[in-house]
TIDREN-515880 format. One record per residue (C-alpha): x, y, z. Coordinates in Angstrom, 1 decimal. Layout:
! TIDREN-515880
c1,c2,c3
X,Y,Z
...
***
This chain:
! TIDREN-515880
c1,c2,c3
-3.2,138.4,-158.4
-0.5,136.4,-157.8
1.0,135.1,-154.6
3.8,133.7,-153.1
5.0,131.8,-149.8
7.2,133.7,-147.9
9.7,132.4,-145.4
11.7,134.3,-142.6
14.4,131.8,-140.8
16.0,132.7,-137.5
18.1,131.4,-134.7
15.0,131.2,-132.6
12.2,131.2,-134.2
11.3,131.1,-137.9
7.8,132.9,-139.7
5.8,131.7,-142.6
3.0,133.5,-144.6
1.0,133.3,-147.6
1.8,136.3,-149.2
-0.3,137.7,-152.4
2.2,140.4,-154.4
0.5,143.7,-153.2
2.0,143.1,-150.0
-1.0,141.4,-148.1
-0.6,138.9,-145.5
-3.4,136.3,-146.1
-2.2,134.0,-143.5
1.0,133.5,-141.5
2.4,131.3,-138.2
5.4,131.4,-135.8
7.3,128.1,-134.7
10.7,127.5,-133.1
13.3,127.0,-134.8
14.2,123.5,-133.1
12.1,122.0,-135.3
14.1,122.5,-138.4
16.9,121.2,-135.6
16.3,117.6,-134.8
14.3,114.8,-135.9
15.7,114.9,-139.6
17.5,116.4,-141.9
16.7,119.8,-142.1
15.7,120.8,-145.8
13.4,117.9,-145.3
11.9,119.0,-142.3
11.5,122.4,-143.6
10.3,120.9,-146.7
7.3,119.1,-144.2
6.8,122.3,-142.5
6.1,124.1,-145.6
3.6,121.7,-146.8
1.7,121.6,-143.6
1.0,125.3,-143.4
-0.1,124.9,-147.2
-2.5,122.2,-146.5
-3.7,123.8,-142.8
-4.5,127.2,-144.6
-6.0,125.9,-148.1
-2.9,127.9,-149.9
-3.7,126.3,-153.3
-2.3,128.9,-156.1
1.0,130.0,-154.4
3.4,130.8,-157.8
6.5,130.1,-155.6
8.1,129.9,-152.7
11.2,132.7,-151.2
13.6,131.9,-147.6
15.6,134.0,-146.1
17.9,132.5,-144.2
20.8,133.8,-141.4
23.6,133.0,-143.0
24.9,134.2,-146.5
23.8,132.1,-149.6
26.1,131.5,-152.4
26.1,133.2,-155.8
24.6,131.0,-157.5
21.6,131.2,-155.4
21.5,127.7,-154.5
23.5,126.6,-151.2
23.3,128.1,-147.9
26.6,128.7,-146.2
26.6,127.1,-142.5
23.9,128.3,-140.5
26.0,128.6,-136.5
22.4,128.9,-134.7
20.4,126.0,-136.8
22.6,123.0,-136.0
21.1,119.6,-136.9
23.2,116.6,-136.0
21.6,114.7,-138.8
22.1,117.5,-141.9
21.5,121.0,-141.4
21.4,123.7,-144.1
24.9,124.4,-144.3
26.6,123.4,-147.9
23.5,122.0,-149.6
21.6,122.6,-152.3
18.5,123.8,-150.6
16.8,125.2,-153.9
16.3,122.1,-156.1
15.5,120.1,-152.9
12.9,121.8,-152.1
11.7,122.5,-155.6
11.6,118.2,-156.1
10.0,118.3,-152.4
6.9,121.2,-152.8
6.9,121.7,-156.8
7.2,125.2,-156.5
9.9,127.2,-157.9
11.9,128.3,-155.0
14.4,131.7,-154.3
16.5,131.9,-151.2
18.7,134.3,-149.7
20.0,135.8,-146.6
17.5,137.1,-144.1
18.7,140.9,-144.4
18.4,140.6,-148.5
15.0,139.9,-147.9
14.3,142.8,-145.4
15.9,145.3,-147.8
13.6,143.3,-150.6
10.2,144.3,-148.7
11.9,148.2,-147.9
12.5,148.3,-151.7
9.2,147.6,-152.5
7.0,149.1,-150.5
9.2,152.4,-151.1
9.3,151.5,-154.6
12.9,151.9,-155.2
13.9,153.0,-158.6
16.4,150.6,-160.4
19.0,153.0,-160.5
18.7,153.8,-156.8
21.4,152.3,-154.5
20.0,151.4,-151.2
22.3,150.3,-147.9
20.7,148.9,-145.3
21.9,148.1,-141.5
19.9,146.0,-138.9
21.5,146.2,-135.9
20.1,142.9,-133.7
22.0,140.1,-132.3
24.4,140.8,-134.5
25.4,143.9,-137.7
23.1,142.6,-140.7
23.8,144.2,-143.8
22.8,144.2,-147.6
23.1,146.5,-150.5
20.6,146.8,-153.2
22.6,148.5,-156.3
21.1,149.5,-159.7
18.1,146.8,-159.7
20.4,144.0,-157.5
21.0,142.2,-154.1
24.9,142.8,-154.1
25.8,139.3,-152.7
29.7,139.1,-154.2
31.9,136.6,-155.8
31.0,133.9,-153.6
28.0,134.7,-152.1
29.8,136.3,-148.7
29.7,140.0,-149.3
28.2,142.8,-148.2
28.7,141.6,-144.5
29.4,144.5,-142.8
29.3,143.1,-139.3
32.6,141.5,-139.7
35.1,144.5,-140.9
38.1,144.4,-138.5
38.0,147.0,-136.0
41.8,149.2,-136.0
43.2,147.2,-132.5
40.0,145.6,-131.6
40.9,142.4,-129.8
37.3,140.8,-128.6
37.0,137.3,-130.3
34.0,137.5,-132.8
31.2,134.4,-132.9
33.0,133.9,-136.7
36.2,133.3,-135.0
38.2,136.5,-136.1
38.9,138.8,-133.7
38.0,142.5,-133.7
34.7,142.5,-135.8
32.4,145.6,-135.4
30.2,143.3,-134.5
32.2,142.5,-131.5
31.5,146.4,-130.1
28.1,147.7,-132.2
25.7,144.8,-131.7
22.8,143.8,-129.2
24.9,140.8,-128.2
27.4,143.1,-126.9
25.3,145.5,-125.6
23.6,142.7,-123.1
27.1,142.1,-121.9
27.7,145.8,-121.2
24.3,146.0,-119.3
25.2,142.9,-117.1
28.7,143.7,-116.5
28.0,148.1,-116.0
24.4,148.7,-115.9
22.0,145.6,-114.0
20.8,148.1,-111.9
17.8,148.5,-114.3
16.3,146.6,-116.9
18.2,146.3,-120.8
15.0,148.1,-122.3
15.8,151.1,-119.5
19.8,151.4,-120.6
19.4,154.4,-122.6
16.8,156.0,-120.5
18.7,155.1,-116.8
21.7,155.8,-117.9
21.4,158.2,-120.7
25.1,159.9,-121.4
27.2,157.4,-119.9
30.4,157.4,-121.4
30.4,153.3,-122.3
26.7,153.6,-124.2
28.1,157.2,-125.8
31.4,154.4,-127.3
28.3,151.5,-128.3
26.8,154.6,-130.5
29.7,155.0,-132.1
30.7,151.4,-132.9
26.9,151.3,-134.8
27.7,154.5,-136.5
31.1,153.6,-138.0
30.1,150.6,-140.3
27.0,152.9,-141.3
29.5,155.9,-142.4
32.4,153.5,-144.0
29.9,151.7,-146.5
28.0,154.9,-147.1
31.2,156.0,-148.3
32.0,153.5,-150.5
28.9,153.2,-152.4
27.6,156.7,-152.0
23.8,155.7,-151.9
20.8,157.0,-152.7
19.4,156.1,-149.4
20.3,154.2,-146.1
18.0,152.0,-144.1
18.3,151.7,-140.6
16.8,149.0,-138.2
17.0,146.1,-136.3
15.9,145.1,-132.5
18.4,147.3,-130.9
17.4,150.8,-132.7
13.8,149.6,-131.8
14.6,150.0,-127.9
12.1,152.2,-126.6
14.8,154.8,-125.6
17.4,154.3,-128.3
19.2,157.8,-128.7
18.3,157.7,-132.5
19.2,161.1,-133.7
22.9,160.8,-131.3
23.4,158.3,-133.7
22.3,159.7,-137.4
24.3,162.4,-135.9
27.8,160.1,-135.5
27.2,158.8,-138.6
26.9,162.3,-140.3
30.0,163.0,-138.5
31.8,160.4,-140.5
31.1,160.7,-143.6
32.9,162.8,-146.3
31.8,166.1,-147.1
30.4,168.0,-149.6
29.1,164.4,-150.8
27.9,161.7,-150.4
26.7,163.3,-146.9
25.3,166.4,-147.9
22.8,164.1,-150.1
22.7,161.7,-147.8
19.4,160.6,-146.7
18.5,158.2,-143.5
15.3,156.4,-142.7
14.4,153.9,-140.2
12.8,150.5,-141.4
9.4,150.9,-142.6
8.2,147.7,-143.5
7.0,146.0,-139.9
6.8,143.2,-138.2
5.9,141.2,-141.2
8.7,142.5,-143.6
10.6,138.9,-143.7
8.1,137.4,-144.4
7.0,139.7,-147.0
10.5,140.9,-148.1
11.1,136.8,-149.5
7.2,136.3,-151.1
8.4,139.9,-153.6
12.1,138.5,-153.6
10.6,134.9,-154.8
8.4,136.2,-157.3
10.8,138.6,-158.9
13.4,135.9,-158.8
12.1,132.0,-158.7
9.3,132.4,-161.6
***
Protein backbone atom coordinates (compact mmCIF):
# COMPACT_ATOMS: atom_id res chain seq x y z
CA UNK A 1 0.00 0.00 0.00
CA UNK A 2 1.32 3.10 -0.74
CA UNK A 3 2.15 6.07 1.33
CA UNK A 4 2.88 9.50 1.37
CA UNK A 5 4.30 12.46 3.75
CA UNK A 6 1.90 14.81 4.59
CA UNK A 7 2.45 18.31 5.67
CA UNK A 8 -0.01 20.91 7.40
CA UNK A 9 1.78 24.51 7.70
CA UNK A 10 0.48 27.20 10.02
CA UNK A 11 1.10 30.55 11.53
CA UNK A 12 1.89 28.88 14.73
CA UNK A 13 2.62 25.71 14.50
CA UNK A 14 3.02 23.22 11.57
CA UNK A 15 2.16 19.03 11.64
CA UNK A 16 3.88 16.29 9.78
CA UNK A 17 2.87 12.61 9.37
CA UNK A 18 3.60 9.58 7.58
CA UNK A 19 0.53 8.89 5.89
CA UNK A 20 -0.15 5.33 4.09
CA UNK A 21 -3.29 6.05 1.37
CA UNK A 22 -6.14 4.38 3.37
CA UNK A 23 -6.08 7.26 5.50
CA UNK A 24 -3.80 5.86 8.42
CA UNK A 25 -1.64 7.90 10.43
CA UNK A 26 1.60 5.78 10.98
CA UNK A 27 3.47 8.44 12.71
CA UNK A 28 3.10 12.23 13.03
CA UNK A 29 4.87 15.34 15.27
CA UNK A 30 4.02 18.95 16.06
CA UNK A 31 6.73 21.91 16.06
CA UNK A 32 6.45 25.65 15.92
CA UNK A 33 6.51 27.28 13.24
CA UNK A 34 9.55 29.58 14.15
CA UNK A 35 11.63 27.07 13.05
CA UNK A 36 10.86 27.34 9.44
CA UNK A 37 11.35 31.33 10.56
CA UNK A 38 14.99 31.96 11.35
CA UNK A 39 18.18 30.37 11.12
CA UNK A 40 17.96 29.87 7.15
CA UNK A 41 16.17 30.11 4.37
CA UNK A 42 13.02 28.53 4.78
CA UNK A 43 12.43 25.88 1.97
CA UNK A 44 15.76 24.69 3.23
CA UNK A 45 14.85 24.47 6.67
CA UNK A 46 11.72 22.88 5.88
CA UNK A 47 13.59 20.73 3.52
CA UNK A 48 15.94 19.67 6.93
CA UNK A 49 12.76 19.27 8.90
CA UNK A 50 11.30 16.91 6.52
CA UNK A 51 14.30 14.67 6.45
CA UNK A 52 14.68 14.41 10.11
CA UNK A 53 11.21 13.19 10.81
CA UNK A 54 11.96 10.65 7.90
CA UNK A 55 15.13 9.37 9.40
CA UNK A 56 13.67 9.60 13.32
CA UNK A 57 10.62 7.39 12.35
CA UNK A 58 12.32 4.86 9.73
CA UNK A 59 9.78 6.34 6.86
CA UNK A 60 11.70 4.47 4.08
CA UNK A 61 8.98 3.89 1.10
CA UNK A 62 7.14 7.31 1.26
CA UNK A 63 5.97 7.72 -2.77
CA UNK A 64 5.84 11.51 -2.19
CA UNK A 65 5.55 14.23 -0.36
CA UNK A 66 2.05 16.97 -0.19
CA UNK A 67 2.16 20.82 1.93
CA UNK A 68 -0.33 22.80 2.57
CA UNK A 69 0.50 25.95 3.10
CA UNK A 70 -1.49 29.48 4.45
CA UNK A 71 -1.32 31.33 1.77
CA UNK A 72 -2.55 30.69 -1.96
CA UNK A 73 -0.15 28.79 -4.37
CA UNK A 74 0.02 29.71 -7.93
CA UNK A 75 -1.51 27.87 -10.80
CA UNK A 76 1.05 26.25 -11.83
CA UNK A 77 1.49 24.53 -8.61
CA UNK A 78 4.84 25.56 -7.98
CA UNK A 79 5.35 29.06 -5.97
CA UNK A 80 3.74 29.99 -2.87
CA UNK A 81 2.41 33.51 -2.67
CA UNK A 82 3.81 35.47 0.48
CA UNK A 83 3.08 33.71 3.53
CA UNK A 84 2.16 37.31 6.27
CA UNK A 85 2.57 34.85 9.41
CA UNK A 86 5.94 32.77 8.31
CA UNK A 87 8.37 35.73 7.81
CA UNK A 88 12.09 34.79 7.56
CA UNK A 89 14.43 37.64 7.19
CA UNK A 90 16.81 35.45 5.31
CA UNK A 91 14.13 33.84 2.46
CA UNK A 92 10.79 32.76 3.37
CA UNK A 93 8.29 31.02 1.19
CA UNK A 94 6.84 33.77 -0.46
CA UNK A 95 7.59 33.84 -4.52
CA UNK A 96 9.75 30.72 -4.73
CA UNK A 97 9.67 27.77 -6.35
CA UNK A 98 9.17 25.53 -3.36
CA UNK A 99 8.24 22.31 -5.57
CA UNK A 100 11.50 21.61 -7.46
CA UNK A 101 13.53 22.77 -4.34
CA UNK A 102 12.40 20.43 -2.36
CA UNK A 103 12.10 17.73 -4.95
CA UNK A 104 16.35 18.33 -5.59
CA UNK A 105 16.46 18.55 -1.58
CA UNK A 106 14.36 15.02 -0.45
CA UNK A 107 14.00 13.13 -3.95
CA UNK A 108 10.53 12.87 -3.62
CA UNK A 109 8.05 14.14 -5.98
CA UNK A 110 6.37 16.86 -4.15
CA UNK A 111 2.47 18.64 -4.41
CA UNK A 112 1.74 21.86 -2.56
CA UNK A 113 -1.22 23.81 -2.04
CA UNK A 114 -3.06 26.02 0.19
CA UNK A 115 -3.89 24.71 3.65
CA UNK A 116 -7.80 24.74 3.05
CA UNK A 117 -7.30 22.73 -0.50
CA UNK A 118 -5.91 20.16 1.55
CA UNK A 119 -8.67 20.03 4.22
CA UNK A 120 -11.35 19.89 1.48
CA UNK A 121 -8.76 17.03 -0.09
CA UNK A 122 -9.11 14.67 3.14
CA UNK A 123 -13.26 15.65 3.36
CA UNK A 124 -13.37 14.57 -0.32
CA UNK A 125 -11.90 11.48 0.33
CA UNK A 126 -12.97 10.10 3.27
CA UNK A 127 -16.64 11.03 1.87
CA UNK A 128 -15.69 9.72 -1.35
CA UNK A 129 -16.76 12.53 -3.40
CA UNK A 130 -17.96 11.69 -6.87
CA UNK A 131 -16.04 13.57 -9.71
CA UNK A 132 -19.00 15.31 -10.79
CA UNK A 133 -19.88 16.53 -7.25
CA UNK A 134 -19.07 20.21 -6.52
CA UNK A 135 -18.07 20.58 -2.95
CA UNK A 136 -17.64 24.27 -1.12
CA UNK A 137 -16.00 24.38 1.83
CA UNK A 138 -15.73 27.27 4.66
CA UNK A 139 -13.28 27.10 7.76
CA UNK A 140 -13.97 29.81 9.77
CA UNK A 141 -10.61 30.24 12.18
CA UNK A 142 -8.31 33.17 12.46
CA UNK A 143 -9.44 34.14 9.45
CA UNK A 144 -12.50 32.89 6.36
CA UNK A 145 -10.64 29.86 4.53
CA UNK A 146 -12.22 28.72 1.62
CA UNK A 147 -11.83 26.13 -1.41
CA UNK A 148 -14.01 24.71 -3.96
CA UNK A 149 -13.61 21.24 -5.28
CA UNK A 150 -15.60 21.29 -8.85
CA UNK A 151 -16.06 18.24 -11.22
CA UNK A 152 -12.82 16.23 -10.04
CA UNK A 153 -10.69 19.73 -9.25
CA UNK A 154 -9.22 22.21 -6.56
CA UNK A 155 -10.58 25.47 -8.26
CA UNK A 156 -7.46 27.64 -7.53
CA UNK A 157 -8.12 30.39 -10.59
CA UNK A 158 -6.06 32.11 -13.19
CA UNK A 159 -3.31 32.96 -10.95
CA UNK A 160 -3.52 30.82 -8.22
CA UNK A 161 -5.60 33.57 -5.90
CA UNK A 162 -9.19 32.37 -6.13
CA UNK A 163 -11.64 30.87 -4.40
CA UNK A 164 -10.76 33.28 -1.34
CA UNK A 165 -13.82 33.94 0.02
CA UNK A 166 -12.60 35.77 3.11
CA UNK A 167 -11.66 38.77 1.20
CA UNK A 168 -15.08 39.82 -0.75
CA UNK A 169 -15.75 43.46 0.10
CA UNK A 170 -18.44 43.97 2.50
CA UNK A 171 -21.39 46.81 0.96
CA UNK A 172 -19.90 50.01 3.41
CA UNK A 173 -17.71 47.93 5.44
CA UNK A 174 -14.84 50.20 6.53
CA UNK A 175 -12.56 47.97 9.07
CA UNK A 176 -8.95 47.71 7.45
CA UNK A 177 -8.42 43.89 6.61
CA UNK A 178 -4.77 42.07 7.56
CA UNK A 179 -4.55 42.07 3.35
CA UNK A 180 -4.67 45.83 3.39
CA UNK A 181 -8.24 46.36 1.71
CA UNK A 182 -10.69 47.56 3.67
CA UNK A 183 -14.15 45.95 4.31
CA UNK A 184 -13.30 42.13 3.83
CA UNK A 185 -15.89 39.61 5.39
CA UNK A 186 -13.17 38.56 7.06
CA UNK A 187 -12.94 41.85 8.80
CA UNK A 188 -16.63 41.04 10.65
CA UNK A 189 -17.07 36.86 10.32
CA UNK A 190 -13.79 35.54 11.64
CA UNK A 191 -12.25 34.36 15.12
CA UNK A 192 -9.87 37.33 14.92
CA UNK A 193 -12.67 39.58 15.05
CA UNK A 194 -14.66 37.82 17.34
CA UNK A 195 -11.60 38.05 20.11
CA UNK A 196 -11.86 41.70 19.66
CA UNK A 197 -15.63 41.74 20.18
CA UNK A 198 -15.13 39.56 23.39
CA UNK A 199 -12.47 42.03 24.84
CA UNK A 200 -13.98 45.12 23.94
CA UNK A 201 -18.18 43.76 24.96
CA UNK A 202 -18.01 40.57 26.61
CA UNK A 203 -14.49 39.99 29.15
CA UNK A 204 -16.80 39.33 31.71
CA UNK A 205 -16.38 35.59 30.89
CA UNK A 206 -14.08 33.53 29.15
CA UNK A 207 -14.06 33.56 24.76
CA UNK A 208 -14.98 29.67 25.00
CA UNK A 209 -18.23 30.96 27.24
CA UNK A 210 -19.33 33.86 24.53
CA UNK A 211 -22.16 31.98 23.14
CA UNK A 212 -23.18 30.39 26.26
CA UNK A 213 -22.94 33.78 28.73
CA UNK A 214 -24.17 35.77 26.38
CA UNK A 215 -26.37 33.80 24.14
CA UNK A 216 -28.78 36.36 22.02
CA UNK A 217 -26.86 39.36 22.27
CA UNK A 218 -27.54 41.45 19.56
CA UNK A 219 -23.47 41.98 18.50
CA UNK A 220 -22.87 37.91 18.45
CA UNK A 221 -26.63 37.58 16.57
CA UNK A 222 -24.52 40.41 13.63
CA UNK A 223 -21.01 37.93 13.91
CA UNK A 224 -23.64 34.92 12.80
CA UNK A 225 -24.52 36.74 10.11
CA UNK A 226 -21.22 38.02 8.75
CA UNK A 227 -20.20 33.84 8.73
CA UNK A 228 -23.47 33.07 7.05
CA UNK A 229 -23.20 35.65 4.16
CA UNK A 230 -20.00 34.34 2.30
CA UNK A 231 -21.47 30.79 2.94
CA UNK A 232 -24.90 31.75 1.02
CA UNK A 233 -23.18 34.10 -1.85
CA UNK A 234 -20.75 31.20 -3.11
CA UNK A 235 -23.38 28.64 -2.58
CA UNK A 236 -25.17 30.65 -5.00
CA UNK A 237 -22.80 30.90 -7.49
CA UNK A 238 -21.76 27.49 -7.83
CA UNK A 239 -24.88 25.75 -6.72
CA UNK A 240 -23.06 22.69 -5.01
CA UNK A 241 -23.67 19.44 -4.31
CA UNK A 242 -22.58 19.87 -0.80
CA UNK A 243 -21.12 22.48 1.63
CA UNK A 244 -18.54 21.81 4.33
CA UNK A 245 -18.42 23.76 7.30
CA UNK A 246 -15.56 24.13 9.97
CA UNK A 247 -12.90 25.68 11.38
CA UNK A 248 -11.89 26.61 15.23
CA UNK A 249 -14.61 29.07 15.68
CA UNK A 250 -17.69 26.64 14.76
CA UNK A 251 -15.83 24.12 17.00
CA UNK A 252 -16.54 26.45 20.23
CA UNK A 253 -18.24 24.41 22.63
CA UNK A 254 -21.35 26.60 22.43
CA UNK A 255 -21.34 27.81 18.92
CA UNK A 256 -25.09 28.44 17.89
CA UNK A 257 -24.65 26.00 14.91
CA UNK A 258 -28.11 25.55 13.63
CA UNK A 259 -28.78 29.84 14.13
CA UNK A 260 -26.31 29.78 11.61
CA UNK A 261 -27.29 26.86 8.84
CA UNK A 262 -30.45 28.72 9.46
CA UNK A 263 -28.95 32.40 8.23
CA UNK A 264 -27.46 30.84 5.59
CA UNK A 265 -30.67 29.07 4.36
CA UNK A 266 -32.16 32.38 4.73
CA UNK A 267 -29.94 33.66 1.95
CA UNK A 268 -29.92 31.59 -0.52
CA UNK A 269 -32.18 31.50 -3.60
CA UNK A 270 -35.17 29.51 -3.66
CA UNK A 271 -36.59 26.77 -5.12
CA UNK A 272 -32.79 25.87 -5.83
CA UNK A 273 -29.86 25.60 -5.08
CA UNK A 274 -31.30 25.77 -1.37
CA UNK A 275 -34.00 23.44 -1.51
CA UNK A 276 -31.09 20.82 -2.45
CA UNK A 277 -28.82 22.23 -0.55
CA UNK A 278 -27.13 20.09 1.89
CA UNK A 279 -24.73 21.27 5.01
CA UNK A 280 -22.30 19.18 7.01
CA UNK A 281 -19.76 20.00 9.49
CA UNK A 282 -16.03 18.86 8.91
CA UNK A 283 -15.65 15.24 9.40
CA UNK A 284 -12.19 14.55 8.85
CA UNK A 285 -10.44 15.39 12.53
CA UNK A 286 -7.71 16.60 14.01
CA UNK A 287 -5.50 14.92 11.55
CA UNK A 288 -7.24 16.08 8.25
CA UNK A 289 -4.12 18.44 7.10
CA UNK A 290 -2.08 16.27 7.49
CA UNK A 291 -3.93 13.65 5.86
CA UNK A 292 -5.83 15.97 3.35
CA UNK A 293 -1.97 16.79 1.62
CA UNK A 294 -0.52 12.75 1.84
CA UNK A 295 -4.17 11.98 -0.71
CA UNK A 296 -3.61 15.45 -2.45
CA UNK A 297 0.20 14.42 -3.06
CA UNK A 298 -0.44 11.13 -4.22
CA UNK A 299 -3.23 11.95 -6.58
CA UNK A 300 -1.18 14.92 -7.80
CA UNK A 301 2.90 14.66 -7.40
CA UNK A 302 3.23 10.86 -8.68
Amino acid sequence: MKSAIGIDIGGTNFRIGWVREDGAVLCSDKKPSEALCAGGKAVDLLAGEIRAFMEANGVGDAAAIGIGFPAPVSSDGKTVFPCPNLKNPVEGFGNVDVVSRLMESTGLPVAIAKDTDMLLQAEITVRKTGPQDIVTAFYFGTGVGNSVYYRGNMLRGAHGSGCDIGHIPVLGGTRTCGCGKKGCIECYASGTYLASLWKKKFADCALPDIFRVHEGAPELADFIEACAIPVAAEVTIFDPTLVVLGGGVLEMEHFPYAELTEKIYGHVKKPYPAEAMKIERAMAGKDAGIRGAAWYALAHAL
